[in-house]
C-alpha positions as CSV (number, residue, x, y, z in Angstrom):
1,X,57.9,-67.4,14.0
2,X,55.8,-64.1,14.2
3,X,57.4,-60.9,13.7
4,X,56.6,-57.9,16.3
5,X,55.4,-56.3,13.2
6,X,52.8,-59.0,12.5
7,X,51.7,-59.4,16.3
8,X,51.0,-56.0,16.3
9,X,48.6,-55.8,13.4
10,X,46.9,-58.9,14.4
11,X,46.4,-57.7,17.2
12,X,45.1,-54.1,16.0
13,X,42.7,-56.0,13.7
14,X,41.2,-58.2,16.3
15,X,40.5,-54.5,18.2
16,X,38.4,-54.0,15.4
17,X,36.6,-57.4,15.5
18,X,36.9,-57.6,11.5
19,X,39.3,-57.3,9.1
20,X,39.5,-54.3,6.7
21,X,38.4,-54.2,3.4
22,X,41.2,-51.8,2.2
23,X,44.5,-50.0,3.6
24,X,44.2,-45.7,4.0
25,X,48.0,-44.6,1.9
26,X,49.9,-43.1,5.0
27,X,51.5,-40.1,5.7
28,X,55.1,-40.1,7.1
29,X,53.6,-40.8,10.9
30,X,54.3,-38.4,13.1
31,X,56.8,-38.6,15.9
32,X,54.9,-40.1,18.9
33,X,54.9,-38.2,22.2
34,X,55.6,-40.6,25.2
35,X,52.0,-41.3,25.9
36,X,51.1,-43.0,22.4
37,X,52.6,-46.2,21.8
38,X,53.7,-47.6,18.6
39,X,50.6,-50.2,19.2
40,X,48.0,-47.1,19.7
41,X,48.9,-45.8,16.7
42,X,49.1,-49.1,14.7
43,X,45.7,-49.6,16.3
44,X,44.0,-46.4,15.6
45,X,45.1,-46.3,12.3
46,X,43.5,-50.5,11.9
47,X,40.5,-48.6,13.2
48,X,40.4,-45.7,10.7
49,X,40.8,-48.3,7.8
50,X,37.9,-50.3,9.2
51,X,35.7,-47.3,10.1
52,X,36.3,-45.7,6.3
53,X,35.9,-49.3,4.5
54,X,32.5,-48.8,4.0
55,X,32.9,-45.1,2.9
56,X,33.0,-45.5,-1.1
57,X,29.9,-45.2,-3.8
58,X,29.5,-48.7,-4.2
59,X,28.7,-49.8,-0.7
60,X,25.4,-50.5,0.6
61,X,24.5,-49.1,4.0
62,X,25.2,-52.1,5.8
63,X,29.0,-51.6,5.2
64,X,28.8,-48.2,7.4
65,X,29.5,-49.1,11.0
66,X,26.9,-48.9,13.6
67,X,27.4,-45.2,15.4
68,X,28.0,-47.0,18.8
69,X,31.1,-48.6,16.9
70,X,32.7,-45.3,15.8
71,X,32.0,-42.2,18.5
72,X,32.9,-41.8,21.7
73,X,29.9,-41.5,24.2
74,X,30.5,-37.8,24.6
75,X,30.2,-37.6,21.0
76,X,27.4,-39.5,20.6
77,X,25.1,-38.1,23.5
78,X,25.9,-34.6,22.1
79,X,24.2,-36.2,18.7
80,X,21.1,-37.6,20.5
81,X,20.5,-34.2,22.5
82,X,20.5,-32.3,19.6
83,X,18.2,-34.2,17.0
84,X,16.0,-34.7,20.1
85,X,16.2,-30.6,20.4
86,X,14.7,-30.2,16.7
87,X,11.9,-32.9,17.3
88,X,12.5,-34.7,14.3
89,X,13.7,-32.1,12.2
90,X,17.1,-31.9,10.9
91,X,19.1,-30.2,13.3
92,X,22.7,-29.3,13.4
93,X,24.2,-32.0,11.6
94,X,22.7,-32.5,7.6
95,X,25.4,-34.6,6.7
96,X,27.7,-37.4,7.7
97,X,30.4,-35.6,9.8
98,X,32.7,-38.4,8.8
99,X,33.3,-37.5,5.2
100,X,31.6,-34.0,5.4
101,X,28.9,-34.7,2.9
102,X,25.7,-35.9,2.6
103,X,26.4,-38.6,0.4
104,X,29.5,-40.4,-0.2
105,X,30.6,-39.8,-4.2
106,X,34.1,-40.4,-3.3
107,X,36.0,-43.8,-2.7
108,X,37.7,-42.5,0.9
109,X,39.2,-46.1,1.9
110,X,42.4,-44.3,0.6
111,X,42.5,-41.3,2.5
112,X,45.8,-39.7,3.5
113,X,46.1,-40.2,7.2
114,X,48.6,-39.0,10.0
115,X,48.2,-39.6,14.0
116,X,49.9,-37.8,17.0
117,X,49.3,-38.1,20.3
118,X,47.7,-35.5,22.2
119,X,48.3,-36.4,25.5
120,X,45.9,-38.2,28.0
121,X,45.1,-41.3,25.8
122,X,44.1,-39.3,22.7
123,X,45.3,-38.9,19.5
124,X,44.6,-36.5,16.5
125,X,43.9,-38.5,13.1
126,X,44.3,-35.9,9.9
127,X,42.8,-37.2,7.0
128,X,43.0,-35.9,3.8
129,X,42.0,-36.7,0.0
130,X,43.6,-34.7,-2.6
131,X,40.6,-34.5,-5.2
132,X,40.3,-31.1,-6.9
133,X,35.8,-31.3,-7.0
134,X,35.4,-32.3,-3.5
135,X,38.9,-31.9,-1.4
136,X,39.0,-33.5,2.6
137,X,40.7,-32.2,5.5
138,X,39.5,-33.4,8.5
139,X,40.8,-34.2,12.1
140,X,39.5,-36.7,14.1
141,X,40.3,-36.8,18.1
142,X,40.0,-40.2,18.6
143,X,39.8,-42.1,22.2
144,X,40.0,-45.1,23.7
145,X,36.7,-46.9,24.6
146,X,37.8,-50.6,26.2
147,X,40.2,-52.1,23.8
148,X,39.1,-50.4,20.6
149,X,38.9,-46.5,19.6
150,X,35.7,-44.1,19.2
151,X,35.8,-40.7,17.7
152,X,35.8,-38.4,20.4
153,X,35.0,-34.8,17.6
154,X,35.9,-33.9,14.2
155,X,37.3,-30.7,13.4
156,X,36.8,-29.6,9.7
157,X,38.1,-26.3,8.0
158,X,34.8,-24.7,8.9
159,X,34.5,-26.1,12.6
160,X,36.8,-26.5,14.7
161,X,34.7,-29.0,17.1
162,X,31.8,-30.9,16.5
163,X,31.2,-32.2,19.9
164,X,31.3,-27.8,21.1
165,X,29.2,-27.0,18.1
166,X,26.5,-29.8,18.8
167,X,26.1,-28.6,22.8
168,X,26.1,-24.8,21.6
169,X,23.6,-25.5,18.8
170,X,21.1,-28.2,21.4
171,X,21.2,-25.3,24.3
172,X,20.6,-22.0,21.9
173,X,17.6,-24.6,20.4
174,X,16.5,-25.4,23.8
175,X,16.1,-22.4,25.5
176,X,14.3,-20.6,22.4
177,X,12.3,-23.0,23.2
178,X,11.9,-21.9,26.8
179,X,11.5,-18.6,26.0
180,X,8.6,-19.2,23.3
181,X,6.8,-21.2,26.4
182,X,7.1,-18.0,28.7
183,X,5.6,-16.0,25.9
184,X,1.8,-15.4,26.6
């Protein structure tokens, strides 16, 4: 016979359509407010350890998720607008916003992690990696997209919101380039 406990995680892991390679180490969780269930957070947290998996120097690139898989659509037309702003330059983002780097030198498939809800079907994932050359702190806002999660922004030390900076940064880009096209 099953235990809740095992019923849960199977069915966290199925939200995720594969398995994980590793576990994240876990903060003490934090309390959950009414509207974040135990299985939310059990199923967020299956979906951090599958998105990160892949986030370690020996990967190849086929163990990073497609982007479809891991941002919210908010998140990911805000991405689109803005590299379509710079016209094949690199535009806001030069790095991957889910480790903060450029290139993953770091095995993060044992980050720190701790979720809360914030209200409205949301909840704040802090991950963190104690290394003293290249230290992580970042939260993700995660949401739900059918039965799985998406990251919805990430907030680092140095911005608070990548989803505000990405819209800010596409319409400054945007209409400089307006006001170069009035210019005679």
């Amino acid at each position: 016979m099953k235990t809740t406990g095992t019923v849960i995680l199977a069915l966290a892991l199925a939200a995720c359509h594969q398995e994980p390679a590793a576990s994240p180490r876990t903060a003490a969780p934090a309390p959950a407010m009414a509207s974040a269930s135990t299985d939310d957070i059990t199923s967020a947290r299956a979906f951090l350890t599958h998105l990160y998996a892949g986030y370690h120097p020996d990967a190849g690139l086929d163990a990073i998720l497609p982007d479809e898989q891991i941002y919210a659509p908010a998140l990911l037309a805000a991405m689109q607008a803005n590299s379509e702003a710079y016209s094949g330059e690199v535009g806001y983002l030069d790095g991957d916003p889910l480790c903060d780097c450029q290139d993953v030198t770091q095995d993060l498939r044992n980050l720190d992690v701790a979720i809360e809800s914030l209200g409205d079907g949301r909840l704040r994932a802090t991950l963190a990696l104690e290394d003293l050359q290249h230290p992580l702190d970042l939260r993700l806002t995660l949401q739900r997209h059918g039965t799985s999660w998406r990251v919805a922004d990430v907030a680092t030390l140095t911005d608070p919101s990548l989803l505000r900076s990405l819209e800010l940064d596409t319409r400054s880009v945007r209409e400089e380039e307006r006001a170069d096209q009035k210019t005679p």
